[in-house]
C-alpha positions in Angstrom: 48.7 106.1 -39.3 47.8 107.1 -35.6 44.8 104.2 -35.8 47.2 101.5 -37.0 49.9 102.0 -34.7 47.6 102.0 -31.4 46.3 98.7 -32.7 49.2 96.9 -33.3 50.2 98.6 -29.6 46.8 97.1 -28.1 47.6 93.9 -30.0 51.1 93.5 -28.8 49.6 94.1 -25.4 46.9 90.9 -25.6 49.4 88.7 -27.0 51.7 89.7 -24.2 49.3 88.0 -21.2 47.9 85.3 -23.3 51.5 84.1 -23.5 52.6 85.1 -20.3 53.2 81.2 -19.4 55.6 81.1 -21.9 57.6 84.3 -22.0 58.9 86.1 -19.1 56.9 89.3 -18.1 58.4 92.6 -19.3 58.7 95.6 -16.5 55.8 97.7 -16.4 56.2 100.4 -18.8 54.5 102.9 -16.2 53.1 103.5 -12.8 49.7 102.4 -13.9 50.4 99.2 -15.2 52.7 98.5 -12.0 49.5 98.6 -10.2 47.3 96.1 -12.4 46.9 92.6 -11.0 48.8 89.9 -12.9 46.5 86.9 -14.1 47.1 83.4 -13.3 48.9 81.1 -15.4 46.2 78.6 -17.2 46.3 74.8 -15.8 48.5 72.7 -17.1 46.6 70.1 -19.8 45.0 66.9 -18.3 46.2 64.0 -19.7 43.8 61.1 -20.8 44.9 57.5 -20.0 43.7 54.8 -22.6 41.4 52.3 -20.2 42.7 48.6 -21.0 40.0 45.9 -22.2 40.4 43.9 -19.4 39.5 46.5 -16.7 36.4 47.9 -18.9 34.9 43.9 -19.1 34.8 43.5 -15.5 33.3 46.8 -14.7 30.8 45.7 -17.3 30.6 42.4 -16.1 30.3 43.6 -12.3 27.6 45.9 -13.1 25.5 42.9 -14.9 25.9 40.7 -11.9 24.4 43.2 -10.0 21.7 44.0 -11.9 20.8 40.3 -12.2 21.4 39.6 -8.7 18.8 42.3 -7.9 16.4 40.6 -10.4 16.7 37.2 -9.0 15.9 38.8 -5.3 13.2 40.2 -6.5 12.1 36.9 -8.7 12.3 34.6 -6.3 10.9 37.4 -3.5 7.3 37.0 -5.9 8.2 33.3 -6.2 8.0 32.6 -2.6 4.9 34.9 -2.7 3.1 32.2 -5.0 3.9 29.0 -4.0 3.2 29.9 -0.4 -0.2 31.1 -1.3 -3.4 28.7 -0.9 -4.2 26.6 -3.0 -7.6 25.9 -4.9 -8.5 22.4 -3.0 -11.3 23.0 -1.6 -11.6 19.7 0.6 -8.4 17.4 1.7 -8.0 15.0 -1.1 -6.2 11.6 -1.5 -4.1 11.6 -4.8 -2.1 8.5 -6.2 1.5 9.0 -7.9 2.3 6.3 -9.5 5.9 4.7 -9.7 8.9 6.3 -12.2 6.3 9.0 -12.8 8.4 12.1 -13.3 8.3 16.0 -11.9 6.1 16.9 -14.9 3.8 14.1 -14.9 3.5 15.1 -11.2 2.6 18.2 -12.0 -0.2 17.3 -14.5 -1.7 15.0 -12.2 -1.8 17.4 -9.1 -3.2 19.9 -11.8 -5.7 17.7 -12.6 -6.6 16.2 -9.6 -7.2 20.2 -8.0 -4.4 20.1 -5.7 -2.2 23.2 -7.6 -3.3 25.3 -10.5 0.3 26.6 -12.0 1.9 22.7 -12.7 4.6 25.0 -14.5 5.5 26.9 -10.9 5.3 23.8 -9.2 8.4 22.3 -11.5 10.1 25.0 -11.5 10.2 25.3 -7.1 10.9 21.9 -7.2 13.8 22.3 -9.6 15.2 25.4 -7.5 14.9 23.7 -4.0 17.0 20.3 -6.0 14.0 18.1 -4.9 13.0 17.4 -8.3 14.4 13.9 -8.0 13.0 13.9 -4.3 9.8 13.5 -5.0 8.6 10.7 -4.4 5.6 8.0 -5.7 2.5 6.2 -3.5 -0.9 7.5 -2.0 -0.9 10.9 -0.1 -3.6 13.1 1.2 -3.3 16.7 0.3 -5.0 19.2 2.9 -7.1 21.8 1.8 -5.7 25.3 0.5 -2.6 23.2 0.1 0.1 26.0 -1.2 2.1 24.3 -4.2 5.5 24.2 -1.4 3.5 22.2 1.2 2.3 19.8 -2.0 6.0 19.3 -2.7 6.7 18.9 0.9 3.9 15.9 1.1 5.9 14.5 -1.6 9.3 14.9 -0.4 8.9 13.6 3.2 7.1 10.8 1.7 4.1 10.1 4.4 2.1 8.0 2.0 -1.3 6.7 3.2 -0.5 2.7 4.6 -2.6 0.2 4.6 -3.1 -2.9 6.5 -3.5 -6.7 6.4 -3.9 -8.8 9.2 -3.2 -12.5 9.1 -4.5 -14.8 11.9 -2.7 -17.3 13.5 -2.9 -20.9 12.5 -3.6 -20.2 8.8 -2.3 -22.3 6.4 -0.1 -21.0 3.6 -2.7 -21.8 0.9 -5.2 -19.6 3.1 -2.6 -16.6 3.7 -1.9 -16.9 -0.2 -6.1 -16.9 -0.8 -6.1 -13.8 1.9 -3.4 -12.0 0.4 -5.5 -12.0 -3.5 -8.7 -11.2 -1.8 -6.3 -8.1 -0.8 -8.0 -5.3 -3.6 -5.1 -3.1 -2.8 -2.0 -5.4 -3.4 -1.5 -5.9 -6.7 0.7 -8.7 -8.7 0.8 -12.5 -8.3 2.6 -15.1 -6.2 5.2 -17.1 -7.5 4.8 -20.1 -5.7 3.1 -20.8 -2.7 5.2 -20.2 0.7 6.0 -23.8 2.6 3.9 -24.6 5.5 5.2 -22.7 8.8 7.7 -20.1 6.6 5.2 -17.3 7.5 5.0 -15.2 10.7 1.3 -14.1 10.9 0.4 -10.8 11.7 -0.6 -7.2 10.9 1.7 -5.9 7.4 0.9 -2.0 6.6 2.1 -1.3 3.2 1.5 1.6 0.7 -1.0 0.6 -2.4 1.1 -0.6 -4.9 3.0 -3.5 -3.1 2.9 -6.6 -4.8 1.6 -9.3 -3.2 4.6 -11.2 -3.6 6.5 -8.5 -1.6 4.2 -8.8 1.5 5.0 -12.8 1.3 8.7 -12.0 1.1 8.2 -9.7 4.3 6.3 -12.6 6.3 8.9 -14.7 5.1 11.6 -12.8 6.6 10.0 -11.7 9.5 9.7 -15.2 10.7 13.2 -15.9 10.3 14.2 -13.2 12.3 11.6 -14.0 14.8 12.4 -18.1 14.9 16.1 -16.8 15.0 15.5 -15.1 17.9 13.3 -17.8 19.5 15.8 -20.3 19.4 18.4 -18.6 20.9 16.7 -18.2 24.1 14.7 -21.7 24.1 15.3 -24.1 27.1 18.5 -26.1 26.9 16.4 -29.6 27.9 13.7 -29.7 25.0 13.9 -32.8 23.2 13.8 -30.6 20.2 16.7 -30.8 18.1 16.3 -28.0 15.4 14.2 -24.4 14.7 12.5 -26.8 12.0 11.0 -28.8 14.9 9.8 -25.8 17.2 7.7 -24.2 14.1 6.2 -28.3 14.0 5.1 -28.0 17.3 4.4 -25.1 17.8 2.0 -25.0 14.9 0.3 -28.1 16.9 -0.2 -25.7 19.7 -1.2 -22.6 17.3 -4.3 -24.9 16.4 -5.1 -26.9 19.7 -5.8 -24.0 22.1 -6.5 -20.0 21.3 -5.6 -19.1 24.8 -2.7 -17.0 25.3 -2.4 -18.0 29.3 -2.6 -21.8 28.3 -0.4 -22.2 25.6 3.1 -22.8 27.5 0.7 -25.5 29.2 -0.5 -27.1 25.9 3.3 -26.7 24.6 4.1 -28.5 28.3 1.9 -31.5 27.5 3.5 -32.2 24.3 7.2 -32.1 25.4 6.2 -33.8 28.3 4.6 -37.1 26.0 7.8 -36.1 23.4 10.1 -36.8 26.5 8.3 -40.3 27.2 8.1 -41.1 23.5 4.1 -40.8 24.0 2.3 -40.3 20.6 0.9 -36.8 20.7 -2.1 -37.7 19.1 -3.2 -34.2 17.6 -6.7 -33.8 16.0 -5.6 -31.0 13.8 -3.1 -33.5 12.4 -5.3 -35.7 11.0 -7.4 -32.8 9.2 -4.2 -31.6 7.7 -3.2 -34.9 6.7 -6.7 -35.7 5.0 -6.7 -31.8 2.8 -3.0 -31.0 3.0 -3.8 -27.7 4.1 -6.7 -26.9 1.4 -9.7 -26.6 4.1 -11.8 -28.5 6.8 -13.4 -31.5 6.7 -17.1 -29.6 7.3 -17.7 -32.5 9.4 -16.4 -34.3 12.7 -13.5 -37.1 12.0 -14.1 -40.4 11.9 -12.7 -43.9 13.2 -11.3 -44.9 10.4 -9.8 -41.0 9.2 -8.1 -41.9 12.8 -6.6 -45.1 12.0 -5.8 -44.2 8.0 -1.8 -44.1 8.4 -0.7 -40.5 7.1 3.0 -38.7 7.1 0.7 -36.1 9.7 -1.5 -37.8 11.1 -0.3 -38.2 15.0 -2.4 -41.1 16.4 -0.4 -43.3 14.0 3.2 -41.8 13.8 5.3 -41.8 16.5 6.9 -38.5 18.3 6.2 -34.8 15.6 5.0 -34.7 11.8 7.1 -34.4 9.0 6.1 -30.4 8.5 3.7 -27.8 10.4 0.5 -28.0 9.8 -0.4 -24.3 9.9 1.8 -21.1 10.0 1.8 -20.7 14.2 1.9 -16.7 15.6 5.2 -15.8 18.1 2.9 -16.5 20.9 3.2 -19.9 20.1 6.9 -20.2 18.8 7.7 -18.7 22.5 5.7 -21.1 23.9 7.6 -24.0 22.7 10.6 -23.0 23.2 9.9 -22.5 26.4 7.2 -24.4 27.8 5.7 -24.6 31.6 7.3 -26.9 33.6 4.3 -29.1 34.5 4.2 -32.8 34.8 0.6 -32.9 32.7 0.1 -35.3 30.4 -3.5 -34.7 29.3 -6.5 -31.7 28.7 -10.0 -32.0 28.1 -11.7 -28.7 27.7 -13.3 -26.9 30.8 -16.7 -25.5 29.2 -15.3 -22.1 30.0 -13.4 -21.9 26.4 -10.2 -23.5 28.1 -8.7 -26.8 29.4 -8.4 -28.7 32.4 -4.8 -30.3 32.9 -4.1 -33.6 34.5 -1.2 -35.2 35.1 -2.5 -38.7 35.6 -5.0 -40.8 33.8 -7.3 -41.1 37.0 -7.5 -37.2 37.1 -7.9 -36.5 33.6 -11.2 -38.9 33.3 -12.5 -36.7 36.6 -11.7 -34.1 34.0 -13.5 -35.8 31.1 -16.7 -36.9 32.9 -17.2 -33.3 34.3 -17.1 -32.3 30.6 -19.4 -34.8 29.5 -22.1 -33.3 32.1 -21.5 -29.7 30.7 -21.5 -31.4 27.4 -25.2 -32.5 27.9 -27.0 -29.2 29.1 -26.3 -27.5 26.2 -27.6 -27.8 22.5 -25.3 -29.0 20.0 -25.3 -26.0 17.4 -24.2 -26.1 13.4 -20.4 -26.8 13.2 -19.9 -27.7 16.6 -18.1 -31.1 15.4 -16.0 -29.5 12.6 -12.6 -30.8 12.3 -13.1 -32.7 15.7 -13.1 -36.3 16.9 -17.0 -36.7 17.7 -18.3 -38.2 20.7 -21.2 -40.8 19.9 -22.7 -40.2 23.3 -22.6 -36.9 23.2 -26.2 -35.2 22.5 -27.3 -34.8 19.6 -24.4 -37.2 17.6 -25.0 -40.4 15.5 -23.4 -43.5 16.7 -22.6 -44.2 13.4 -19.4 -41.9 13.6 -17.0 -43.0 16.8 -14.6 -40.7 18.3 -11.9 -43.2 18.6 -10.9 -41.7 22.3 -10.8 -44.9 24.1 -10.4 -42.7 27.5 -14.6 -42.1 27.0 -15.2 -45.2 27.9 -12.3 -45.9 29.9 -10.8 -48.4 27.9 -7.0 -49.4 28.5 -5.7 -47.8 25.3 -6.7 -44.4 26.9 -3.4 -44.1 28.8 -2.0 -42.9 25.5 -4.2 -40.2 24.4 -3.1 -36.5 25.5 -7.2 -35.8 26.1 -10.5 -36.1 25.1 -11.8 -32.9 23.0 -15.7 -32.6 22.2 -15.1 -29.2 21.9 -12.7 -29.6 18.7 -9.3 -29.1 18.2 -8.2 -25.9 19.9 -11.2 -25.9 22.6 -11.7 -22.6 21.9 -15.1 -21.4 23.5 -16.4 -25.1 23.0 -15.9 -25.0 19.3 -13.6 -25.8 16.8 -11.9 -22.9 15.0 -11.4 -25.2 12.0 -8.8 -23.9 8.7 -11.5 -21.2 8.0 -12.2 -23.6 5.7 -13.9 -23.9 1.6 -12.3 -22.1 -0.2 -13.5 -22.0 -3.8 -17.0 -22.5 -2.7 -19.7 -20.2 -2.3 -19.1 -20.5 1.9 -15.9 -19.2 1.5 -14.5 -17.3 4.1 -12.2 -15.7 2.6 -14.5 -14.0 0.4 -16.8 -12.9 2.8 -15.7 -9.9 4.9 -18.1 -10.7 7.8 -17.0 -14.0 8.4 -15.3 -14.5 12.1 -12.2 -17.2 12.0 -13.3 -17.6 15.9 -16.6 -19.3 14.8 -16.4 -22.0 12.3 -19.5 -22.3 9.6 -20.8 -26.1 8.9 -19.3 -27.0 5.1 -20.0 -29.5 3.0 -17.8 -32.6 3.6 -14.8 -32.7 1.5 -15.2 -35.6 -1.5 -11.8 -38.2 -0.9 -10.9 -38.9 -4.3 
């Protein structure tokens, strides 16, 4: 009975300070439990909110875009590694992209051609910078150890190889539009060919793959502007009365003198005989009056080519043509517009490649008979009399074909000639530069690359039907 009643004592006891917090502590019972420490009332119970569904997306969501953003630093970190890198090209290479050829086919053809080795990365870089669509088509030259970023960069900034075409002055538009086909890097055809004097000739750079027909729309358009421009500043006392007349004239002057210090004089001698309703009297007219444009004669013109009434033909009409006969340069549009201000009212060529200027007829036959002594010490050579009036005394000529100059001989209908040419049309260098003429034949100049327009080959004479 002792046992039991201690325990339940001892048990009383426990429950006591376990429950302290909720009943109120008794008095000690004796000294000795006066003097035992109290123990600490347990901590209250924590609470545990329910998290909304809201709050735990975002911290989801937060901690994703983190994650990824740290992947994509590191991603494009490597990607910027690689398409920096060199490339395998081993030489610098020139590559065509043809036109509408998209970022893929790009790819495949840089792949192919050894200019990148990962077409896949090369998309994909081009996507990420948005120059996908930037890219752009023609002929480029690659470096060697091009990285796949430079490669799009040659693309993008679009520094395609250009090429060049150079069209002389005083070409006809049948000859430019023979020129342009011989052209192996323009491609396409011309619609129709240009009218005479619509094109301004001189050096076109283009990228391979221009049509030929754009190249004639860029000469057209260029003279326009150019003509445009001319007018406006012309003299106000020409007795020319449109831009239509300045190209006609100035074509004359394109074909009678390759000079560029004598051709406001040449362009004086024609206003001058324009002012006093003078016939020019033009050998190039009569050529382009005989061929329309198509060639040369080969051979020098004759009396009666001279008196044959054509719309061109200048020894017969009175006062400028009905067209151009050749496509003249700016030089000579400038020079028409505004001419020297000279009282001449002939030429004869010099023997130095130029002409002397007179402005009487006395003067101009001192002129001629100084050329005729030239004339005689030197050999007449192979196409010396192309496209020319031909002087029966000169040496070397037949007398069967007359120059119909009357000033030669001194006749009276000399007053009315502008000058007596031996050396051809333009005088240049004592020879006649001609339509660098035959085309269609095997002497074509056109189709061979060495040919020089300043020295005229000896044709066969073009059959009159």
């Amino acid at each position: 009975m002792f046992g039991r009643k201690k325990k339940s004592t001892l048990l009383s006891e426990h429950e006591a300070e376990t429950q302290g917090a909720e009943q109120p502590r008794l008095a000690p019972r004796s000294p000795s439990e006066a003097l035992k420490p109290t123990l600490a009332p347990p901590p209250p119970p924590r609470l545990r909110r329910r998290r909304g569904g809201m709050l735990s997306l975002f911290s989801g969501l937060l901690t994703l875009f983190v994650a990824l953003a740290l992947a994509g630093v590191f991603g494009f970190t490597m990607l910027e590694r690689e398409v920096t890198a060199k490339g395998p090209l081993q030489n610098d290479k020139v590559v065509l992209i043809p036109r509408n050829t998209g970022t893929g086919e790009i790819a495949r053809i840089l792949k192919e051609e050894g200019v990148i080795d990962q077409p896949f990365l090369f998309e994909t870089y081009a996507l990420l910078n948005r120059q996908r669509g930037q890219l752009k088509a023609g002929e480029f030259q690659f470096k060697a150890g091009a990285s796949i970023e430079e490669a799009i960069d040659t693309l993008v900034q679009g520094k395609a190889i250009l090429h060049a075409i150079t069209v002389p002055e005083g070409l006809t538009s049948d000859q430019i539009v023979a020129r342009l086909y011989e052209n192996e890097i323009l491609s396409g055809d011309i619609a129709e060919t240009p009218r005479e004097g619509t094109l301004l000739p001189d050096t076109y750079k283009f990228e391979r793959g221009t049509t030929r027909q754009q190249i004639v729309n860029t000469m057209q358009a260029a003279q326009r502007q150019a003509l445009n421009q001319i007018w406006q500043r012309r003299s106000a006392d020409l007795p020319i009365k449109s831009p239509q007349e300045l190209v006609i004239l100035a074509s004359i002057v394109e074909k009678e003198t390759g000079r560029a210090d004598e051709r406001t004089r040449v362009a004086g001698v024609f206003i001058n005989r324009l002012m006093k309703r003078m016939k020019l009297q033009s050998d190039p007219t009569i050529v382009y009056g005989l061929v329309g444009g198509k060639g040369t004669l080969g051979r020098g013109i004759m009396r009666s080519e001279i008196e044959t009434a054509t719309p061109y033909n200048t020894y017969v009409v009175e006062g400028l043509p009905p067209g151009p006969i050749a496509n003249p340069g700016r030089a000579a549009l400038e020079a028409v517009a505004n001419p020297s201000r000279t009282k001449d009212l002939y030429f004869v060529a010099d023997g130095s490649g130029g002409h002397a200027f007179a402005e009487t007829y006395d003067q101009h036959q001192r002129n001629v008979t100084r050329w005729r002594q030239i004339e005689k010490t030197k050999p007449t050579t192979d196409g010396e009399n192309v496209d020319r009036v031909v002087d029966p005394e000169a040496p070397g000529q037949s007398g069967a074909v007359d120059d119909g100059l009357s000033e030669l001989r001194g006749t009276a209908n000399a007053m009315s000639t502008p000058g007596a040419r031996p050396v051809g049309a333009n005088g240049k260098a004592g020879r006649a530069r001609g339509f660098d003429a035959s085309e269609g034949t095997e002497k074509d100049p056109l189709k061979n690359k060495t040919f020089d327009l300043t020295n005229p080959k000896n044709v066969p004479a073009l059959k009159q039907p």
